[in-house]
LUMLOFI-94008 format. One record per residue (C-alpha): residue in three letters; residue number from 0; chain; x, y, z. Coordinates in nm, 2 decimals. Example, Ala and Ser with C-alpha at 12.3 -4.5 7.8 and 13.67 -1.06 7.14 Angstrom:
2
<atom residuo="ALA" num="0" cadena="A" east="1.23" north="-0.45" up="0.78"/>
<atom residuo="SER" num="1" cadena="A" east="1.37" north="-0.11" up="0.71"/>
END
This chain:
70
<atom residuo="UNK" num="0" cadena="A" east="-0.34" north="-0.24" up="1.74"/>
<atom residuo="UNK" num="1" cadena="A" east="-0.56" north="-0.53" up="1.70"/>
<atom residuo="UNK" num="2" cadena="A" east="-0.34" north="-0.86" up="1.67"/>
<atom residuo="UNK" num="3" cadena="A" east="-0.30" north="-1.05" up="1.35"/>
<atom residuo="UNK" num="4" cadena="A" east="-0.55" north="-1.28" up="1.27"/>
<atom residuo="UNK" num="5" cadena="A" east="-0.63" north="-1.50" up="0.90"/>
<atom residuo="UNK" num="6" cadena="A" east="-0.97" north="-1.43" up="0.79"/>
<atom residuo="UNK" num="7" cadena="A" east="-1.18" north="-1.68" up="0.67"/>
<atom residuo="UNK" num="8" cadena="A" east="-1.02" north="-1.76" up="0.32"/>
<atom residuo="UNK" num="9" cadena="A" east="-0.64" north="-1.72" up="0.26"/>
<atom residuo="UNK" num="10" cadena="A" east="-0.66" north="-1.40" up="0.07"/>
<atom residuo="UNK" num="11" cadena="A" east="-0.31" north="-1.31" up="-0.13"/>
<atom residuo="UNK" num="12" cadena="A" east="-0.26" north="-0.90" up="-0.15"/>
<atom residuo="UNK" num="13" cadena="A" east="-0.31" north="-0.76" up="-0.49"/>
<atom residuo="UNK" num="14" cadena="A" east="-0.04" north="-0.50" up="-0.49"/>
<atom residuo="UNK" num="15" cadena="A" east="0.18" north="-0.75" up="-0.40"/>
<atom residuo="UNK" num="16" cadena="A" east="0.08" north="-1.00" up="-0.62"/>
<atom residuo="UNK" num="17" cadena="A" east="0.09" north="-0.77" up="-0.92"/>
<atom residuo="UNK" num="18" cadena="A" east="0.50" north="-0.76" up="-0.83"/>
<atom residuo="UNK" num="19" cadena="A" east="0.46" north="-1.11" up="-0.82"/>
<atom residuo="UNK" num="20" cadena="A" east="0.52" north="-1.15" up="-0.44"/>
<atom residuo="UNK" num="21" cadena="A" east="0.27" north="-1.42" up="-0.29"/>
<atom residuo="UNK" num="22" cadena="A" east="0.19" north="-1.27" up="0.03"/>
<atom residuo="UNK" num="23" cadena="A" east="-0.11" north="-1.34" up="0.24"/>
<atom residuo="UNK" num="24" cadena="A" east="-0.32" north="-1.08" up="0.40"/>
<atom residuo="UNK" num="25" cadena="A" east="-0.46" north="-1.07" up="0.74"/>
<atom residuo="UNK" num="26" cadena="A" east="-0.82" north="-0.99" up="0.84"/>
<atom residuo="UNK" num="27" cadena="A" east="-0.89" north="-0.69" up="1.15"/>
<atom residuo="UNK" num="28" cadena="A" east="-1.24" north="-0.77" up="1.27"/>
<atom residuo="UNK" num="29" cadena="A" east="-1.29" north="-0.44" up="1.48"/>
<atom residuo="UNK" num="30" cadena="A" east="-1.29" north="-0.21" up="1.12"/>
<atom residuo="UNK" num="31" cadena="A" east="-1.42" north="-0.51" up="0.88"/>
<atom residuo="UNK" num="32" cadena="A" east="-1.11" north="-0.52" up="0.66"/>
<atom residuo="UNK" num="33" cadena="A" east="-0.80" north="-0.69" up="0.50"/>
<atom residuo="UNK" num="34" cadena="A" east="-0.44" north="-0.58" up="0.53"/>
<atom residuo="UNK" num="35" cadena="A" east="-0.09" north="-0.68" up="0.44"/>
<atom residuo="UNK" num="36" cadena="A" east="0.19" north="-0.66" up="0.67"/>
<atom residuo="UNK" num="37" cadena="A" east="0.44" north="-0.58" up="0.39"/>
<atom residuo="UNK" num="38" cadena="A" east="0.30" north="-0.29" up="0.18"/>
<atom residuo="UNK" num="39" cadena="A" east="0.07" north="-0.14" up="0.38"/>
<atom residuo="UNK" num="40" cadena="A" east="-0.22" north="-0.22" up="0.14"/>
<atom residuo="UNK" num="41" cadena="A" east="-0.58" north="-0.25" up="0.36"/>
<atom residuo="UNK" num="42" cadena="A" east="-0.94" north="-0.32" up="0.20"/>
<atom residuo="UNK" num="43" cadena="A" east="-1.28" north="-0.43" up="0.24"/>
<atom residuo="UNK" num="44" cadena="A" east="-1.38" north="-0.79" up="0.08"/>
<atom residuo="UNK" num="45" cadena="A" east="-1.52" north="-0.66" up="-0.21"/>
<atom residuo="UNK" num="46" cadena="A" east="-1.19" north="-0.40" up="-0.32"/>
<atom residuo="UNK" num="47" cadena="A" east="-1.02" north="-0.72" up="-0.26"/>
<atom residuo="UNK" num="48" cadena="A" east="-1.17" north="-0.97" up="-0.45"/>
<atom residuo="UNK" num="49" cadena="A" east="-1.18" north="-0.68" up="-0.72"/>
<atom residuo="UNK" num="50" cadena="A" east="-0.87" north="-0.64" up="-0.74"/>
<atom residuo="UNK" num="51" cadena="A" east="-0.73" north="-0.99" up="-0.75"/>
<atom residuo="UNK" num="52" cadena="A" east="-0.95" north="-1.05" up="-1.04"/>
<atom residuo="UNK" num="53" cadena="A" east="-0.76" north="-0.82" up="-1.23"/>
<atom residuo="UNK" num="54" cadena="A" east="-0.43" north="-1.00" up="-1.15"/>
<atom residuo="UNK" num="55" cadena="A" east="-0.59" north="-1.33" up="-1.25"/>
<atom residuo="UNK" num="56" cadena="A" east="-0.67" north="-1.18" up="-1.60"/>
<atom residuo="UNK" num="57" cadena="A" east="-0.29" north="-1.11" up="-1.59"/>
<atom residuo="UNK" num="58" cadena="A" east="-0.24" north="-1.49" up="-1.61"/>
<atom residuo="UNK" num="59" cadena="A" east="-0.56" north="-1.63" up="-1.77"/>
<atom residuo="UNK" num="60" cadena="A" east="-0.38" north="-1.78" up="-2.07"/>
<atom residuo="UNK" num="61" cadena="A" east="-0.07" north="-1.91" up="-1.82"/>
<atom residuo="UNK" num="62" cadena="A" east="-0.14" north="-2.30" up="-1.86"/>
<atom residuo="UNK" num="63" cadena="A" east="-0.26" north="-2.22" up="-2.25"/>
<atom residuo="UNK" num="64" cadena="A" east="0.00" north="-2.33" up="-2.49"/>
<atom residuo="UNK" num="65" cadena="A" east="-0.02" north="-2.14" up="-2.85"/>
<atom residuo="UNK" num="66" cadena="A" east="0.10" north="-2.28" up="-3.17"/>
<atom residuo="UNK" num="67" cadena="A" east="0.16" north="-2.07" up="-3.47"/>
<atom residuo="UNK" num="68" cadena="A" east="0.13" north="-2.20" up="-3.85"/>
<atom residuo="UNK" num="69" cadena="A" east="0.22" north="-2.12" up="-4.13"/>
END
């Protein structure tokens, strides 16, 4: 097995971060992909920048503060 290198950018693991663990992923330059160490999760760039784009619309109105009147 290839050893564990960062890729470029600090990528966090969408699976993961969906259960709202914060766990980096690491980047195997003989197959071209991402993978996390804790859930087994593996993916090109683009499945992983897909994905973590639907866990920032999860908290897209986080710093938003809403106000209700009557």
């Amino acid at each position: 097995m290839a050893q564990a290198g960062k890729g470029r950018l600090n990528y966090r693991c969408p699976s993961c971060f969906m259960r709202d663990i914060d766990m980096d992923m690491f980047y195997d330059s003989e197959r071209g992909e991402y993978y996390c160490l804790r859930c087994q999760y593996r993916g090109d760039e683009a499945d992983v920048l897909a994905k973590n784009e639907m866990a920032r619309f999860r908290y897209g109105a986080m710093m938003r503060r809403f106000t209700f009147e009557d």
